[in-house]
Wavefront OBJ file of the C-alpha trace (Angstrom):
o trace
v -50.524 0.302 -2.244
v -51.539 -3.445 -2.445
v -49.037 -5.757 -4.604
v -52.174 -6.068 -6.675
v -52.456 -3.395 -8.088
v -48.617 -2.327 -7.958
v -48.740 -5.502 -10.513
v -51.364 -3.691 -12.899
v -50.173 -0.117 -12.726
v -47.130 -1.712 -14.507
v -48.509 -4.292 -16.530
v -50.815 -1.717 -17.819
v -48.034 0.856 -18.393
v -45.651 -1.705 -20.094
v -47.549 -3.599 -22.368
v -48.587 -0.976 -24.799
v -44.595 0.508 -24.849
v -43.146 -2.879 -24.946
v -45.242 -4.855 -27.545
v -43.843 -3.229 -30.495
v -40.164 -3.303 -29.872
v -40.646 -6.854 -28.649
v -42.400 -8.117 -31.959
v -39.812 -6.482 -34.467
v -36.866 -8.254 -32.021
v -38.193 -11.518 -32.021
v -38.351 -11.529 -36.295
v -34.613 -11.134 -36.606
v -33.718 -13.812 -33.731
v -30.787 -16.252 -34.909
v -32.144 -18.878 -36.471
v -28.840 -21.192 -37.515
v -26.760 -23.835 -35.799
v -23.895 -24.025 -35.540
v -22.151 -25.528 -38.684
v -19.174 -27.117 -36.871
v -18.448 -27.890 -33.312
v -14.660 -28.506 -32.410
v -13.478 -29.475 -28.845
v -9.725 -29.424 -28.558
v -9.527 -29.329 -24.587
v -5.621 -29.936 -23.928
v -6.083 -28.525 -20.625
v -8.673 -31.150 -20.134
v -10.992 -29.101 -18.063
v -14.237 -29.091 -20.026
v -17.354 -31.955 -20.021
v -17.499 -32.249 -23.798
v -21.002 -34.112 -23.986
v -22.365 -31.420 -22.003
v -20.744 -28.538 -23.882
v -21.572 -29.809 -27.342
v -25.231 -30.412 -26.502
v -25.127 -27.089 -25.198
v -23.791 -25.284 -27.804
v -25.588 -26.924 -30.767
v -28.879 -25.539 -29.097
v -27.449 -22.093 -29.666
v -28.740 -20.385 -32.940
v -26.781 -18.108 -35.015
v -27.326 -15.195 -36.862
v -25.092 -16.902 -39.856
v -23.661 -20.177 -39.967
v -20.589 -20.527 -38.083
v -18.046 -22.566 -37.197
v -17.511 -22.779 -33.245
v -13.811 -24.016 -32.216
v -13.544 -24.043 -28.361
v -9.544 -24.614 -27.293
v -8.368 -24.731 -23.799
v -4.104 -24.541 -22.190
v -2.280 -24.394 -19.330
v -0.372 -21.388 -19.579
v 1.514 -21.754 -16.688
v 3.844 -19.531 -14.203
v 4.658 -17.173 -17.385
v 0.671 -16.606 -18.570
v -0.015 -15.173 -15.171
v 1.981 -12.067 -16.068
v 2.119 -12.443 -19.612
v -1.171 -10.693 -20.630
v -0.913 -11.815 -24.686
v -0.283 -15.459 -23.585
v -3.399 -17.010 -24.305
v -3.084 -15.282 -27.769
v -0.032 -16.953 -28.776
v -1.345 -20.476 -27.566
v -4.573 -19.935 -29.693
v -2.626 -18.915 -32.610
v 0.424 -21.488 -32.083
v -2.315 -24.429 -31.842
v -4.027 -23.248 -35.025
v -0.329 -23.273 -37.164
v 0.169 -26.747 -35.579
v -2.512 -28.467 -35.319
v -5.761 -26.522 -37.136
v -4.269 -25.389 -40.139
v -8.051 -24.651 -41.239
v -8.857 -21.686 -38.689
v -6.448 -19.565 -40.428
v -7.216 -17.951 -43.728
v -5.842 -18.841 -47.146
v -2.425 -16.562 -46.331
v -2.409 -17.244 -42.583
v -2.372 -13.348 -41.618
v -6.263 -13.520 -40.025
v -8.711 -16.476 -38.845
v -10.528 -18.099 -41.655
v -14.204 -16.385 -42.382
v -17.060 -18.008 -40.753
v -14.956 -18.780 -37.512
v -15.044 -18.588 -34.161
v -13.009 -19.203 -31.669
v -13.249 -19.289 -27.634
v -10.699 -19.727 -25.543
v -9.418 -20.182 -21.767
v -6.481 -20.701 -19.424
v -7.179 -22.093 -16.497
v -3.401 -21.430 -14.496
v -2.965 -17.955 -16.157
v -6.585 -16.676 -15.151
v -7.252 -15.817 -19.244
v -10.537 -15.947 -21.592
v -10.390 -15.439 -24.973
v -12.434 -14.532 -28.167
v -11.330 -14.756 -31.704
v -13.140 -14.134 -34.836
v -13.110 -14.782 -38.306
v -13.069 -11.513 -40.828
v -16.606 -12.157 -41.390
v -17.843 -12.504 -38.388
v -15.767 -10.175 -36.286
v -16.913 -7.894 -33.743
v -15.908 -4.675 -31.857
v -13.305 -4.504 -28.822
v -15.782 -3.512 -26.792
v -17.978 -6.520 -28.139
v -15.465 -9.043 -27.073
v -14.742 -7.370 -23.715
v -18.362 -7.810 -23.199
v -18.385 -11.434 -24.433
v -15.497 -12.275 -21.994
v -16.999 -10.466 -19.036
v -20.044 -12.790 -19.574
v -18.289 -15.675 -19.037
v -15.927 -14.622 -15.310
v -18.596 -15.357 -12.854
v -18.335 -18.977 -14.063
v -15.031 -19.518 -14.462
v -14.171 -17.570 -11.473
v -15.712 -20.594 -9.741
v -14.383 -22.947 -11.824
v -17.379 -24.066 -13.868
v -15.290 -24.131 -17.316
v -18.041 -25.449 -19.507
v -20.628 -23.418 -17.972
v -18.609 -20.582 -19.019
v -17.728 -21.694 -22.247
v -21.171 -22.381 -23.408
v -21.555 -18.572 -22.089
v -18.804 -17.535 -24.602
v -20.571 -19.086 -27.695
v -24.254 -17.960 -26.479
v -23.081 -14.207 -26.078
v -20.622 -14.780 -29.050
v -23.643 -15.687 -31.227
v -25.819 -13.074 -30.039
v -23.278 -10.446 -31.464
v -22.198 -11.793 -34.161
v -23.686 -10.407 -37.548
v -26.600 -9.540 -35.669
v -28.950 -6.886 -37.367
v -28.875 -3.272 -36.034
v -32.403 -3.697 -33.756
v -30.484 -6.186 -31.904
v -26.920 -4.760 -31.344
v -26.218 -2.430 -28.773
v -27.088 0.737 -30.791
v -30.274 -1.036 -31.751
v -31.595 -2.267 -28.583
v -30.769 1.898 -27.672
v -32.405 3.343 -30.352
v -35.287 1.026 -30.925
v -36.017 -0.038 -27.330
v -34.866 2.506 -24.790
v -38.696 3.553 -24.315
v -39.334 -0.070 -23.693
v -36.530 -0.929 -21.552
v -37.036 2.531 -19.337
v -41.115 1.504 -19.075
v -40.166 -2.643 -18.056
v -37.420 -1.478 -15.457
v -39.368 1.247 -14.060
v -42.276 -1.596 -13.585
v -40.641 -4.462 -12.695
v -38.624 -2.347 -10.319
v -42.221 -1.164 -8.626
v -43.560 -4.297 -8.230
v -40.126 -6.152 -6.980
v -39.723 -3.230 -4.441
v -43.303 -4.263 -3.252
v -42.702 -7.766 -3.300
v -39.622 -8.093 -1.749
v -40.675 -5.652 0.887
v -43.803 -7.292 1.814
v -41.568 -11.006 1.986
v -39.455 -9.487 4.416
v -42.304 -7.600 6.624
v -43.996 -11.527 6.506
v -40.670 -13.191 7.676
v -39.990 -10.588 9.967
v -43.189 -10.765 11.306
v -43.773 -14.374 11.282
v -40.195 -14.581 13.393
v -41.548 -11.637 15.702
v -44.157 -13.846 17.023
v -42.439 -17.041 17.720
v -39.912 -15.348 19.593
v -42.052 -13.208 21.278
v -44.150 -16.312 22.439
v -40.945 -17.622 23.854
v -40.097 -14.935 25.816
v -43.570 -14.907 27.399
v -43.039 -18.227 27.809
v -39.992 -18.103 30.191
v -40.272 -14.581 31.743
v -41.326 -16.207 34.745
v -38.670 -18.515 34.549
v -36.043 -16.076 33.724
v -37.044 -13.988 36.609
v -36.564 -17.096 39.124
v -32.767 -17.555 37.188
v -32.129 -14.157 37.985
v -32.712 -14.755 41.566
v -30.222 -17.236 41.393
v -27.455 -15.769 40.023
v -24.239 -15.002 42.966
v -24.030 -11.349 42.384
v -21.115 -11.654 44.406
v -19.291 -12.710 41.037
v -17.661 -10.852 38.175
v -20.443 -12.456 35.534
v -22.990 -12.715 37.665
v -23.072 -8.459 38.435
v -22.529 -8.511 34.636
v -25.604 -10.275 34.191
v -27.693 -8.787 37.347
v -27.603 -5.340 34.684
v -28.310 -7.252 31.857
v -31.324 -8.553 33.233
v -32.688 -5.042 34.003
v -31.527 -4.885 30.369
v -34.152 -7.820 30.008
v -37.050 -6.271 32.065
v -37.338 -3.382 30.009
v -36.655 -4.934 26.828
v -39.927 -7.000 27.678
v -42.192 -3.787 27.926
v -40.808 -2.422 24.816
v -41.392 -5.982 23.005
v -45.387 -5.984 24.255
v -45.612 -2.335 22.703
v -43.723 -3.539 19.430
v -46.262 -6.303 19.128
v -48.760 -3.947 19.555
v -47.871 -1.913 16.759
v -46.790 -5.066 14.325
v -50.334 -6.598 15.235
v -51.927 -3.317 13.877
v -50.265 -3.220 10.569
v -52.930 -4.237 7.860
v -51.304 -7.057 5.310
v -51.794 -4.961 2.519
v -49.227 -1.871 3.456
v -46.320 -4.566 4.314
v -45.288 -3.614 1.304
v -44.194 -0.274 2.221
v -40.949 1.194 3.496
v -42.091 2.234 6.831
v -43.892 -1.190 7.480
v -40.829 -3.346 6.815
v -38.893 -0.819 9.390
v -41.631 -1.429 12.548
v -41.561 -5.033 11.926
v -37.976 -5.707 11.910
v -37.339 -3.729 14.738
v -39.984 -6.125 16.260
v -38.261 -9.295 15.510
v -35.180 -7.959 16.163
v -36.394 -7.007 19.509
v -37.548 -10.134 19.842
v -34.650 -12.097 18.975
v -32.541 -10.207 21.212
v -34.368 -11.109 24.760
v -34.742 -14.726 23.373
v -31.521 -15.510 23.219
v -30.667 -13.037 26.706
v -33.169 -15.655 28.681
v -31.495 -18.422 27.498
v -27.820 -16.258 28.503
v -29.267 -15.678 31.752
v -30.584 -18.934 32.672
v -26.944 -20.369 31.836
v -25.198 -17.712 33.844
v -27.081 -19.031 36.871
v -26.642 -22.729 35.648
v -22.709 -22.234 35.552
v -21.875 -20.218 38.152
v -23.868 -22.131 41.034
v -22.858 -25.466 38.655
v -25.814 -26.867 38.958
v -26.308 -30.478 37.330
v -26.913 -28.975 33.749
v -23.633 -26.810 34.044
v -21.777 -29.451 31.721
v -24.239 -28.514 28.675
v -23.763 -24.779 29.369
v -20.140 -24.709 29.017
v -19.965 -26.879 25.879
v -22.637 -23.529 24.707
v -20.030 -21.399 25.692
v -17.145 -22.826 24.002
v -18.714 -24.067 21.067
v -18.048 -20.727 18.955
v -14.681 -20.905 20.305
v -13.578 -24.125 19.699
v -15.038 -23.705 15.879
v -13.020 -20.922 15.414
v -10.203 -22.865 17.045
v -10.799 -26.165 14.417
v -10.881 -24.063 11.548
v -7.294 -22.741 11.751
v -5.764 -25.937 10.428
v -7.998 -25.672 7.407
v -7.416 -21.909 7.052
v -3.385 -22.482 6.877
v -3.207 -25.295 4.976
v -6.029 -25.120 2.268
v -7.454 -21.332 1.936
v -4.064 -18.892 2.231
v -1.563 -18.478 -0.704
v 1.606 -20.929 -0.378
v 3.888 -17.847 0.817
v 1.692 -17.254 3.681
v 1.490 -20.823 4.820
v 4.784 -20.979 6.206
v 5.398 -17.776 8.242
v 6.119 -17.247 11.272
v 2.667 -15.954 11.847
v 0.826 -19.191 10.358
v 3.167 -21.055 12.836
v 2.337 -19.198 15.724
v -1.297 -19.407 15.242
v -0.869 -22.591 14.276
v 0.419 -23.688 17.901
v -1.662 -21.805 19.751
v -5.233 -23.200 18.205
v -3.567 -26.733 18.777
v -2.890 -25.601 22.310
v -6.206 -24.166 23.360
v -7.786 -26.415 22.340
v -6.349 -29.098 24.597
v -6.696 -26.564 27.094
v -10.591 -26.132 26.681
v -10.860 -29.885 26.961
v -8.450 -29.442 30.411
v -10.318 -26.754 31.529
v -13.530 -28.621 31.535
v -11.899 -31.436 34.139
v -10.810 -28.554 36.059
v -14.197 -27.077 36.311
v -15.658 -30.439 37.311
v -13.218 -31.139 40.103
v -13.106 -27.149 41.335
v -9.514 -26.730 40.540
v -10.810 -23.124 39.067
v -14.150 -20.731 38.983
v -16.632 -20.307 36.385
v -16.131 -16.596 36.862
v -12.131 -17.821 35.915
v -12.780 -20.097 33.436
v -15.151 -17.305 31.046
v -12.361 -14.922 31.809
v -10.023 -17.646 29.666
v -12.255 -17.890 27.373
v -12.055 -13.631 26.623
v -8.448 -14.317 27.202
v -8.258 -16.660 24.166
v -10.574 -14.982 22.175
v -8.081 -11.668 22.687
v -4.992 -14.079 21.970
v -6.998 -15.302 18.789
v -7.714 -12.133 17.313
v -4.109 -10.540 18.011
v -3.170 -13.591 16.312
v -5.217 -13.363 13.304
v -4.597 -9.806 13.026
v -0.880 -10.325 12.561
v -1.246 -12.989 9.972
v -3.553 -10.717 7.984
v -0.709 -8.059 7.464
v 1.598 -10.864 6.636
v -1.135 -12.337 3.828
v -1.641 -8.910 2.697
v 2.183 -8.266 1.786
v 2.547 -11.733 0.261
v -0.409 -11.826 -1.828
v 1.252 -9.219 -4.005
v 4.167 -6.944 -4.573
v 1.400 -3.669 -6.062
v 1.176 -1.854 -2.672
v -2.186 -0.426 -4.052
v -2.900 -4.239 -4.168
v -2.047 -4.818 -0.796
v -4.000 -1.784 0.725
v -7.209 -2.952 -1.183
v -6.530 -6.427 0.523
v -6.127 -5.005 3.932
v -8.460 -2.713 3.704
v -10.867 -5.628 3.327
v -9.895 -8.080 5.965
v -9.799 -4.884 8.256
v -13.430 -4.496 7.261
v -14.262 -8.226 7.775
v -12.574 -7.713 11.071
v -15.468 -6.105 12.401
v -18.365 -8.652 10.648
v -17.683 -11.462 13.397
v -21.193 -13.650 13.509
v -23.017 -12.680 16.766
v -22.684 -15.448 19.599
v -25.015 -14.828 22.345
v -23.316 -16.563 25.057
v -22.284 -15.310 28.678
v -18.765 -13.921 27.882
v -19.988 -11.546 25.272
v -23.281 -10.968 26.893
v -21.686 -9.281 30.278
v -19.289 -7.351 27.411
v -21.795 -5.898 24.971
v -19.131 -3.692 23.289
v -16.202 -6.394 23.207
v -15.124 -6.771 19.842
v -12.767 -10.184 18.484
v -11.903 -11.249 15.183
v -13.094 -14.798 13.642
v -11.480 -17.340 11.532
v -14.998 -16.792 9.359
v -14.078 -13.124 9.382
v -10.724 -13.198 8.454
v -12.072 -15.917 5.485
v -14.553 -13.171 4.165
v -12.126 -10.472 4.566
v -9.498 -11.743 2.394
v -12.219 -13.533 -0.188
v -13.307 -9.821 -0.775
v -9.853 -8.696 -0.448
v -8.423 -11.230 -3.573
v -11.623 -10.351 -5.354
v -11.309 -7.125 -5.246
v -7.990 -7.223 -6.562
v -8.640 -9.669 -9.159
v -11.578 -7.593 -10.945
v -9.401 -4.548 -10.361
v -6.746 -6.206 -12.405
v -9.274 -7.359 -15.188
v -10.754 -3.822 -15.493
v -6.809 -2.594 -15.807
v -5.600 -5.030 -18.269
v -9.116 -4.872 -19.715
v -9.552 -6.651 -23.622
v -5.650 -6.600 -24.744
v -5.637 -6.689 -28.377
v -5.062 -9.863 -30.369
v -2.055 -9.490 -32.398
v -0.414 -6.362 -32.458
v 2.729 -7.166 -30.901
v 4.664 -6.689 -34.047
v 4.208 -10.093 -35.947
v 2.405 -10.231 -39.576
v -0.753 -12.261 -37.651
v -3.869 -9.375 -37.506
v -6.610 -11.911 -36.868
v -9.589 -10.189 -34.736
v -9.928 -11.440 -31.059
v -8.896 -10.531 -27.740
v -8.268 -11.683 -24.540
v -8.744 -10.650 -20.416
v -8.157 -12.034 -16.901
v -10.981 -13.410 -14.941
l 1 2 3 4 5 6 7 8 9 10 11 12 13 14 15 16 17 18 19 20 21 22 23 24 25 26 27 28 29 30 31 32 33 34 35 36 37 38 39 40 41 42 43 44 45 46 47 48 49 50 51 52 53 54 55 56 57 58 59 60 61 62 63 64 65 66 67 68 69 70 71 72 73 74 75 76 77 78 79 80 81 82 83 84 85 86 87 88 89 90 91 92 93 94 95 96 97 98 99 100 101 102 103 104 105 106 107 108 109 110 111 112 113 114 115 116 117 118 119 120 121 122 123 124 125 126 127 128 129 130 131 132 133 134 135 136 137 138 139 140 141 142 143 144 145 146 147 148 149 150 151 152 153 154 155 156 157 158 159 160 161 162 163 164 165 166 167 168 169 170 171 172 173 174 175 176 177 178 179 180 181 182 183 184 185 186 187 188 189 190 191 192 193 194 195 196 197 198 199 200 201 202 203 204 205 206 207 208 209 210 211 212 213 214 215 216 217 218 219 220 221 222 223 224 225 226 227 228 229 230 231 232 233 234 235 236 237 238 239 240 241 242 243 244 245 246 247 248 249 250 251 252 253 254 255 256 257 258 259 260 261 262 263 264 265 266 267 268 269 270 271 272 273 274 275 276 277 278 279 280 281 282 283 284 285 286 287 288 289 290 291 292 293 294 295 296 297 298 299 300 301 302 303 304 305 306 307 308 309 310 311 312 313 314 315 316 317 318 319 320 321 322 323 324 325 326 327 328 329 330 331 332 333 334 335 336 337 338 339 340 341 342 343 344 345 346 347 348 349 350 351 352 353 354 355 356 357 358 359 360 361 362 363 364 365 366 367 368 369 370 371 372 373 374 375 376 377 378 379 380 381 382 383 384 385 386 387 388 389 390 391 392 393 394 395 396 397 398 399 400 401 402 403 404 405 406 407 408 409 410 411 412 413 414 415 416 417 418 419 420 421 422 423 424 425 426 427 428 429 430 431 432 433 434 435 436 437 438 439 440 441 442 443 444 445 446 447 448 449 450 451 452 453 454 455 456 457 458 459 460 461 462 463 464 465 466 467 468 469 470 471 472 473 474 475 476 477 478 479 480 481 482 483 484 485 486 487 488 489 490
């Protein structure tokens, strides 16, 4: 089925179900700004021009009062989960006398307040009497704003607190939760169900173009050289480790070339209009794919005969070959002494690894003089390269047990965190050079790996602490204070 009409079948289907529910929301919208907007940012992380533009182009469903507070909790707020709590409520006896009601035991009525603390990872929502919401509510209102201050956009997220603060508040039963339910789960089940259609089509029949479009330019490419290729094959020593390596890879090649001319057979006779089905997307990706792979085993195979005969153009080849390498090799420094928590830094591991990046790296710059002056053999040098890739990964491995057991004391913590740089272990970016090439089913482990590894790993752990703590109540740690509010991690 054409997009086209994927579009209309749901149009068609939506607009009769939809148009009610949508009329009756839209006549109890907010309609009032906000009556007061205070900024007391002592942790002096928010852009207050920005943030009170922002929020007095939010509409409420009664007038309110928004106070937006910020403090560094510290060391103790990290593991103190009430912390932000006591700050909001301290500040308010100090210095804003005038959030707290007439007898100081809740927040005054038409208040609210939002809240974060930037060192001990905690957002907060507080309410007055009259405008207070459900637990649930403010867990909501918090979880809004995470994404954002998870990477570090404070007033992004705090403008996020007021708008979903503002929606909630007072607001009449068709647009609570229970409302939107009742009222609009016929409405909601007939958009999803359409918008899902068509964005399954759409998205479908994108890739099937890309892949496709990608299909072709590769494929012209390797019609381009095959001639070529063939002539670098001829010149490759099979006498040589690599070069047999490469000798089997090119009957790899060969038949890889017949299967491509079918593939683009078959892609050519796909009609636009079905790429936006399941099976279509399949046939052309294994078409580019295809494609992509001998592209980039020409170019292999033309630099296996370039290097190991060093020819004039050898020079270029090697800095091909190395390149990934000597990346991963660079970004060590930046790993150990920006990215890892302090207790890792200093390890025995980060030292080791540490000295050995430094060290290889001189020796890729040696090795290259060596080359050039036929102190050793390409065949030698590409075995280093494995050699240091092997040395490398041992290497990393080691220092991800060590970041693992330093990140935290929760052992479930630390198998969640291993468990993902153990999975990222396996995600290294493919680098079609010669080494890996005449190896097909080496594996290694990359500095980018080992990044994406442990940013799932902390992630992980952080939302697995949120959802535990969860929305800790405001005040019910024994004082006489029984404001409404709440706060969570992020």
């Amino acid at each position: 089925m054409s997009n086209l009409r994927r579009g209309l079948v749901g149009g068609l289907a939506s607009l009769a179900v939809v148009g009610t529910s949508v009329g009756l929301f839209l006549a109890q919208a907010p309609e009032h700004a906000a009556s007061e907007v205070v900024v007391d940012d002592t942790a002096e992380i928010l852009h207050e021009p920005t943030l009170r533009a922002a929020v007095e182009d939010v509409r409420f469903h009664e007038p309110t009062t928004v106070a937006l507070f910020t403090s560094r909790g510290g060391a103790a707020a990290a593991t103190d989960d009430r912390a932000l709590n006591d700050a909001v409520l301290a500040h308010a006896r100090e210095s804003r006398t005038e959030w707290l009601s007439a007898d100081g035991q809740t927040w005054a009525d038409d208040l609210y307040i939002y809240a974060v603390d930037p060192e001990g990872r905690l957002v907060g929502t507080y309410f007055g009497e009259n405008r207070k919401v459900g637990q649930d509510s403010q867990l909501e209102i918090q979880d809004a704003t995470k994404d954002d201050l998870r990477a570090g956009r404070w007033t992004e997220g705090a403008v996020v607190g007021v708008e979903a603060a503002a929606a909630r508040m007072n607001a009449p039963f068709l647009r609570t939760t229970g409302g939107g339910v009742a009222a609009g789960a016929a409405s909601l089940a007939t958009l999803v169900a359409s918008g899902a259609y068509l964005g399954v089509g759409l998205r479908r029949a994108g890739r099937s173009r890309e892949a496709r479009a990608e299909g072709d330019r590769r494929m012209a490419a390797v019609v381009r050289d095959a001639e070529v290729t063939e002539l670098h094959a001829r010149l490759i020593p099979d006498g040589t480790r690599y070069g047999g390596a490469m000798l089997r890879r090119y009957d790899d090649y060969a038949r890889g070339v017949r299967e491509l001319t079918e593939l683009s057979n078959e892609a050519r006779s796909i009609p636009e209009r079905d790429y936006d089905t399941k099976e279509s997307v399949a046939r052309l990706t294994a078409y580019r794919d295809k494609a992509r792979a001998l592209d980039e085993l020409d170019d292999v195979i033309a630099g296996t005969a370039t290097l190991l005969n060093l020819d004039s153009a050898w020079p270029e080849v090697w800095e091909r070959e190395t390149a990934p390498l000597r990346r991963d090799l660079e970004a060590v420094e930046p790993l150990l002494g920006e990215e890892l928590p302090d207790a890792a830094r200093g390890t025995a591991e980060s030292r080791a690894l540490r000295s050995f990046a430094s060290r290889e790296l001189v020796r890729l710059d040696r090795m290259r003089a060596e080359l050039e002056a036929g102190e050793v053999t390409p065949d030698d040098a590409l075995d280093h390269l494995r050699a240091t890739r092997d040395q490398l990964s041992s290497l990393l491995d080691d220092l991800a047990g060590v970041v693992a057991r330093t990140f935290s004391e929760d052992e479930d913590e630390q198998r969640t965190l291993a468990e993902a740089m153990r999975t990222g272990r396996s995600g290294h970016p493919a680098e079609p050079t010669i080494v890996s090439t005449a190896h097909p089913a080496w594996t290694w482990y990359a500095v980018s790996s080992f990044r994406s590894g442990y940013s799932t790993g902390t992630s992980e752990v952080e939302q697995a602490r949120s959802a535990t703590s969860g929305s800790t109540s405001g005040y019910s740690g024994g004082g006489s204070f029984s404001g409404a509010g709440s706060s969570s991690r992020f």
